[in-house]
C-alpha positions as CSV (number, residue, x, y, z in Angstrom):
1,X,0.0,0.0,0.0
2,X,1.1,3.5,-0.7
3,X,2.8,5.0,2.4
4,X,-0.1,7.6,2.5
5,X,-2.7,5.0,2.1
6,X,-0.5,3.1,4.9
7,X,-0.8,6.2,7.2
8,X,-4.4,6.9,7.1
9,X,-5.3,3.0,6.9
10,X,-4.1,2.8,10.3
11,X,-5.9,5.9,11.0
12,X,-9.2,4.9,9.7
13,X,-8.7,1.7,11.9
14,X,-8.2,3.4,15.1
15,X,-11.2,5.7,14.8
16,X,-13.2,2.4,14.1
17,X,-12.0,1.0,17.9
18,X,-12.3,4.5,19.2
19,X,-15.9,3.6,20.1
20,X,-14.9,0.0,21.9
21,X,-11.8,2.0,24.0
22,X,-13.8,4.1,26.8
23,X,-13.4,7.3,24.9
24,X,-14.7,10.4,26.3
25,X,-17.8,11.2,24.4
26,X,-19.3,14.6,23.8
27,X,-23.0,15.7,24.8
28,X,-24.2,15.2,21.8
29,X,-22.7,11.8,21.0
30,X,-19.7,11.8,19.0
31,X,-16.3,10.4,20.2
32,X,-13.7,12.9,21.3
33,X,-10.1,11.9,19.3
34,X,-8.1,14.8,21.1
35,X,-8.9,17.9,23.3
36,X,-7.8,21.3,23.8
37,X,-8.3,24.7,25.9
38,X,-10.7,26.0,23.1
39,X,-11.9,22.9,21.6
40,X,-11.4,19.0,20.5
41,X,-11.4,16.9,17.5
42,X,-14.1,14.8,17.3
43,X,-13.5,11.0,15.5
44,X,-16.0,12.3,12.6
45,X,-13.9,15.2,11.9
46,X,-11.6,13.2,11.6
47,X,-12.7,10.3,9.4
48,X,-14.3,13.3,7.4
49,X,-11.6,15.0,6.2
50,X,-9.1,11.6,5.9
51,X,-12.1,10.4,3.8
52,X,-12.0,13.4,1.4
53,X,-8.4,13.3,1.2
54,X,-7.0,9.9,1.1
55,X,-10.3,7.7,1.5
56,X,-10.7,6.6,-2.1
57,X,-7.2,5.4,-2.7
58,X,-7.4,3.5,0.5
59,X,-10.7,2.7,-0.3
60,X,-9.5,0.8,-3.9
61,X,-7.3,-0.8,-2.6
62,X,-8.7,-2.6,0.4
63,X,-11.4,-3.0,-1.9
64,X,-8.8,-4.8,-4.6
65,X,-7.1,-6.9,-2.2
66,X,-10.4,-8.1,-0.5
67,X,-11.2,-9.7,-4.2
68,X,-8.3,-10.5,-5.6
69,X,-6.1,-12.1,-3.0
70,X,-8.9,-14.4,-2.5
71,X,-9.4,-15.4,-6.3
72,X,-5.9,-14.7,-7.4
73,X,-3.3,-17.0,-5.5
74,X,0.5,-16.1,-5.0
75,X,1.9,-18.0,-7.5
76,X,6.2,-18.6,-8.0
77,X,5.6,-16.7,-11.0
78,X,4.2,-13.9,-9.5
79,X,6.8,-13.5,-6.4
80,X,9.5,-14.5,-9.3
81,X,8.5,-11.0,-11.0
82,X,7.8,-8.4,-8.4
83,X,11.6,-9.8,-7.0
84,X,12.6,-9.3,-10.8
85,X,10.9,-5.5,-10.4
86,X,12.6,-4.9,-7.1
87,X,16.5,-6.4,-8.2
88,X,15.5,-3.9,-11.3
89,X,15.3,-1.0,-9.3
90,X,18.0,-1.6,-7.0
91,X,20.2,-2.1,-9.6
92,X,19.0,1.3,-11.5
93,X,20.9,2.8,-7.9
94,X,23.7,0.7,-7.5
95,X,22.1,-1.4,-4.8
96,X,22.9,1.7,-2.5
97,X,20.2,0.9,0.1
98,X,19.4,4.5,1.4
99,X,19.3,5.6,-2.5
100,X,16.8,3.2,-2.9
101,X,14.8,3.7,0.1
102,X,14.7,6.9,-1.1
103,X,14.1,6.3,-4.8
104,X,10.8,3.8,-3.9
105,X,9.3,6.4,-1.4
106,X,9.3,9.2,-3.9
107,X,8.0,6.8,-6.7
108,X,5.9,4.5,-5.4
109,X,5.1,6.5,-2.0
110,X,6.2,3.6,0.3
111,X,8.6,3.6,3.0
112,X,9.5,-0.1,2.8
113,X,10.3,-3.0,0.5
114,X,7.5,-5.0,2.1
115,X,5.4,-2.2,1.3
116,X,6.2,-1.9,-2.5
117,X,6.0,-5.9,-2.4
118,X,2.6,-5.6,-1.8
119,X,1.9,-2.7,-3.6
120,X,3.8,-4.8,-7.1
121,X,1.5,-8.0,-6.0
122,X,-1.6,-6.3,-6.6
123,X,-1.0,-4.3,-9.2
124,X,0.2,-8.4,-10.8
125,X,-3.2,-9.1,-9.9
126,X,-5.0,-6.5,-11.0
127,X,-3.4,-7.1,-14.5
128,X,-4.8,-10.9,-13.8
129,X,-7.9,-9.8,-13.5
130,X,-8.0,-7.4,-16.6
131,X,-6.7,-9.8,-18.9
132,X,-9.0,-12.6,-17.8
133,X,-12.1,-10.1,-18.3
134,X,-10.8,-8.9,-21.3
135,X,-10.8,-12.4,-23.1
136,X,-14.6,-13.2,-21.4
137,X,-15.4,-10.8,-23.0
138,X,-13.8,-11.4,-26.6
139,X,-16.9,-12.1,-28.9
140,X,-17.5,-15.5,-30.5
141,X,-17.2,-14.1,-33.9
142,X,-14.0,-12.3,-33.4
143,X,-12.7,-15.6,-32.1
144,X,-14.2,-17.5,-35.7
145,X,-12.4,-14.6,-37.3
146,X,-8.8,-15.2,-36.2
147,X,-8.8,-18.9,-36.6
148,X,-10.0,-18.9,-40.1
149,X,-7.6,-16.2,-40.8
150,X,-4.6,-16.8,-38.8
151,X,-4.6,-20.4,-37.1
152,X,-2.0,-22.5,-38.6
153,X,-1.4,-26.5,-38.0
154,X,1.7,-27.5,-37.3
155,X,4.9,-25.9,-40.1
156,X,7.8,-27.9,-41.1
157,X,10.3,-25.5,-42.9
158,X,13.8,-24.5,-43.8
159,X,14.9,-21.3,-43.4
160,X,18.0,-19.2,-44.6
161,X,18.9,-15.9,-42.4
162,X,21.3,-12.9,-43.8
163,X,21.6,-10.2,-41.1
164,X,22.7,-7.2,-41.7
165,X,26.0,-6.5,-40.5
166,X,25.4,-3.4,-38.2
167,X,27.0,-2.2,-34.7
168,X,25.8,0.5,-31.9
169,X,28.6,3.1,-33.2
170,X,27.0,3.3,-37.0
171,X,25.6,6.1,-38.6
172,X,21.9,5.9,-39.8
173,X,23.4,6.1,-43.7
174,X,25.6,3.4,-42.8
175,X,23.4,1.0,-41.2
176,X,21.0,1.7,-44.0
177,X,23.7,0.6,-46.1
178,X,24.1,-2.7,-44.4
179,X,20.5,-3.3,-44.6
180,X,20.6,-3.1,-48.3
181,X,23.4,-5.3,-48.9
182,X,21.9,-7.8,-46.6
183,X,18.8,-7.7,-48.7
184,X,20.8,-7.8,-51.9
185,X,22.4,-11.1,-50.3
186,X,19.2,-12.5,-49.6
187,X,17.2,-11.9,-53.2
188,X,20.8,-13.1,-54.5
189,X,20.2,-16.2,-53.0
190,X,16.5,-16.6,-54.4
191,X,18.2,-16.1,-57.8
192,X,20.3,-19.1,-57.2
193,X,16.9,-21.1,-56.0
194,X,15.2,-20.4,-59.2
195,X,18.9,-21.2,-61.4
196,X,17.8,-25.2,-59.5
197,X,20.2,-24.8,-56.4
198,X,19.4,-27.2,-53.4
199,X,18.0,-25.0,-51.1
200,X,20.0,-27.0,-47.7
201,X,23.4,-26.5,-49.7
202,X,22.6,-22.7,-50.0
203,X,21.8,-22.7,-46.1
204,X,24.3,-24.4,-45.1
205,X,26.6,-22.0,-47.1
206,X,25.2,-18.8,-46.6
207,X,23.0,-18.8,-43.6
208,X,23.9,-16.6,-40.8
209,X,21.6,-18.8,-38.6
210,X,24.4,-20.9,-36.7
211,X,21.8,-23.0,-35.2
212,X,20.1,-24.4,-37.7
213,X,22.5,-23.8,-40.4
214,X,24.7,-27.4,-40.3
215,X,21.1,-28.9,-40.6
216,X,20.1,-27.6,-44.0
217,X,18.2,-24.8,-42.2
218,X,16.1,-26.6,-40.9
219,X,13.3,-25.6,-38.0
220,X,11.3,-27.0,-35.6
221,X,8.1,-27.3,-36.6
222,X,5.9,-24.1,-35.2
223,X,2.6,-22.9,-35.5
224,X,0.9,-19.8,-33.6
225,X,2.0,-20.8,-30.3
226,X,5.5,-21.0,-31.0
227,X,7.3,-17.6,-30.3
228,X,8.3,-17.1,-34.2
229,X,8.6,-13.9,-35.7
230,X,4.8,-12.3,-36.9
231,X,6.1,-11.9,-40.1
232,X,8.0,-14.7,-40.6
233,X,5.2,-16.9,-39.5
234,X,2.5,-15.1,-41.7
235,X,5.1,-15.7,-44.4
236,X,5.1,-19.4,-43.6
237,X,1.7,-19.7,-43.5
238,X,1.0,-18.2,-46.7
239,X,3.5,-20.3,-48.5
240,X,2.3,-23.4,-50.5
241,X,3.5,-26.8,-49.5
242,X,7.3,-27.4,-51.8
243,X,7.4,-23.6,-52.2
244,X,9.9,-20.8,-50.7
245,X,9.4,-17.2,-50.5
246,X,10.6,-15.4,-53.8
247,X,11.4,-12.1,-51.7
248,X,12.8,-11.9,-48.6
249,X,10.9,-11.9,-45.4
250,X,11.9,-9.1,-43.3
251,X,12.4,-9.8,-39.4
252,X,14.1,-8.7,-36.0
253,X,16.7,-10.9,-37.0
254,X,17.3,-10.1,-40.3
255,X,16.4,-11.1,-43.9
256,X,14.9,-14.6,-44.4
257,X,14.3,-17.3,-47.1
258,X,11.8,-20.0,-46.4
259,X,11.0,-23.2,-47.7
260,X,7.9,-25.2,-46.7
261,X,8.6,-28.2,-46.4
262,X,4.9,-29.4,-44.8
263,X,1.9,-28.2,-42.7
264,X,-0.4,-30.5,-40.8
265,X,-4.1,-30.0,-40.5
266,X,-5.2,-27.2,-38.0
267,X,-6.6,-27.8,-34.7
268,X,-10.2,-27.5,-33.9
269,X,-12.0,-24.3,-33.0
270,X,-12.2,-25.8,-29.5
271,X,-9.4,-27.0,-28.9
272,X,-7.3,-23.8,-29.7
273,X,-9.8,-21.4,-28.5
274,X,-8.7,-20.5,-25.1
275,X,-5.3,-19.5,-26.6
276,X,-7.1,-17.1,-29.2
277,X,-9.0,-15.4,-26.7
278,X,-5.4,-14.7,-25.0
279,X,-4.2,-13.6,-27.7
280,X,-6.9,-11.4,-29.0
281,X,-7.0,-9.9,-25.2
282,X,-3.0,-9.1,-25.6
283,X,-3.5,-7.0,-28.8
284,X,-6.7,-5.4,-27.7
285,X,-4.6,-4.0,-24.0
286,X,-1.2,-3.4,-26.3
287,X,-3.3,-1.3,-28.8
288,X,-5.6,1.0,-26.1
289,X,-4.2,1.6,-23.1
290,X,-7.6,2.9,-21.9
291,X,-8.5,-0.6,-21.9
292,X,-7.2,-1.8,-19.3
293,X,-8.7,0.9,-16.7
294,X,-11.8,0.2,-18.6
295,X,-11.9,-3.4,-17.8
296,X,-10.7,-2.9,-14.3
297,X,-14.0,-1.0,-13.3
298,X,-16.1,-3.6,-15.3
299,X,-14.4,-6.6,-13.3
300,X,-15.0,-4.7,-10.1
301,X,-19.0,-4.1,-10.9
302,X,-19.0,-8.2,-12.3
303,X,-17.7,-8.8,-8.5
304,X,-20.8,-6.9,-7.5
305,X,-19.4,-3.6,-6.6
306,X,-21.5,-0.9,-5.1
307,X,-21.1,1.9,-2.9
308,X,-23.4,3.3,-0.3
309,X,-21.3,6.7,0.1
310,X,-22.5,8.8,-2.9
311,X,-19.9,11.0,-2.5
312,X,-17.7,8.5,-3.1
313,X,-19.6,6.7,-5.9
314,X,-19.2,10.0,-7.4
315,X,-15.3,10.4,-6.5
316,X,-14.1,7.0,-7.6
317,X,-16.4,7.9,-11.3
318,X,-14.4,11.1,-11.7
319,X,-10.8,9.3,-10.6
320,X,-11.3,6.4,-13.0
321,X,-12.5,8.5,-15.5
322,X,-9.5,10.3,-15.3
323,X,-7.4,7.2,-15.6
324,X,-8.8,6.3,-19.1
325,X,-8.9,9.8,-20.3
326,X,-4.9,9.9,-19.2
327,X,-4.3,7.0,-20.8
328,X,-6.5,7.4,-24.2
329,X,-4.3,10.3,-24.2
330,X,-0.8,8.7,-24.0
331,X,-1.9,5.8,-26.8
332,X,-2.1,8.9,-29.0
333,X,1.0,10.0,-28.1
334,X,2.8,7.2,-28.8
């Protein structure tokens, strides 16, 4: 929790026990929290104004960790990142512990590393949450849509790789430069294809893939699971069995030649479905940010969210509002 949230959590608790701790109570009922020669504070003074200032971030996430630590398990993968986070940020200070104290309490407004534990464990599970309401609520016919479009079976195939030869210390010209001869390379290559060359001797020859090179080029198979380049994949995929690519296929690696060797039948609808809802829910959150604030309030209202304060109905309206207009903002930005 936020080291404000913290402060006024504690707060909020103690004026709850007030009632149960033999307080001196005023004539007309309320609890007295401290006195003085012209006056006292009163416990609903108090909650008052901590509720106006700091209630609704408190409130959200009590609120969140009331749902989601119950539905939402610590998992190894979960403590695995938020220690990946934390080592991150050390690291960004040279593990210089008071730097870092420092560095978490300006940024994160904790005063702990158990506090921003907790604070990275939530925000893990809110993302849980976001993405598992986003794909619920992936329609059928989007889901129809990217398996007749984009679900592959299985892909055997040969590949041969030319990267450009580039390094950090290169101007832009220059590297441009290297990119074009690389692609030269490559569409050289298809030339030598087409003149009847054997397509394993050319790989084995000219490939700049070390790993598969010695083999002919050859892959594993892969299909939309695997983590293969979107381009070279969709490449793949649109190749006909016996065929290769008669212009290179650009990728973060480099320029590519493919060869097809095979491609088994496709999976059923239902058998693959789960995964296309994931990944329809990852390029729907990558592509509007707004989403996932969007989906954070409808998961909350799903979990049957309601508040009897109207003022702070109103408040937490206007805050999350202002989270999705922030963040529609900075998708435009970028």
């Amino acid at each position: 929790m936020k080291k404000a949230g913290k402060i006024i959590g504690i707060f909020l608790v103690g004026i709850l026990l007030l009632s149960g701790c033999g307080n001196a109570k005023l004539k007309n009922g309320e609890e007295k929290v401290v006195s003085f020669k012209k006056g006292n504070i009163t416990a609903d003074t108090l909650y008052k104004t901590l509720k106006e200032k700091y209630g609704l971030e408190v409130l959200l996430d009590l609120l969140d960790h009331k749902i989601l630590d119950k539905e939402y398990k610590t998992t190894t993968e979960e403590t695995t990142q938020v220690e990946n986070q934390i080592n991150q940020i050390k690291q960004n200070y040279q593990n210089d512990e008071s730097s870092y104290l420092a560095a978490i309490q300006q940024y994160f407004g904790v005063d702990s590393e158990d506090d921003l534990k907790s604070l990275l464990s939530l925000e893990y599970k809110r993302s849980q949450a976001v993405e598992d309401y986003v794909e619920e609520n992936i329609d059928k016919t989007e889901v129809e849509e990217y398996y007749k479009n984009h679900t592959v079976g299985k892909i055997k195939a040969r590949h041969i790789l030319i990267k450009p030869e580039t390094t950090e210390d290169m101007s832009e010209e220059e590297k441009e430069n290297a990119e074009q001869k690389a692609l030269e390379e490559a569409k050289e290559i298809i030339d030598k294809l087409k003149d009847g060359k054997k397509f394993a001797s050319l790989a084995k020859k000219y490939s700049d893939d070390t790993g598969t090179k010695e083999d002919g080029g050859l892959l594993e198979e892969f299909d939309n699971n695997s983590s293969m380049d979107e381009n070279f994949l969709e490449a793949a995929a649109k190749l006909e069995v016996g065929k290769y690519t008669e212009e290179p296929v650009k990728s973060q690696y480099g320029y590519h030649i493919i060869l097809k060797e095979s491609e088994k039948e496709k999976p059923k609808l239902k058998k693959v479905e789960d995964d296309i809802r994931k990944t329809l829910a990852n390029e729907k959150l990558d592509n509007d940010n707004s989403l996932y604030y969007e989906s954070l309030m409808g998961y909350r209202e799903k979990k049957g969210l309601k508040f009897s304060d109207s003022q702070m109905k109103k408040e937490y309206k206007k805050h999350m509002q202002k989270l999705i207009e922030n963040a529609t903002s900075n998708s435009s930005n970028n």
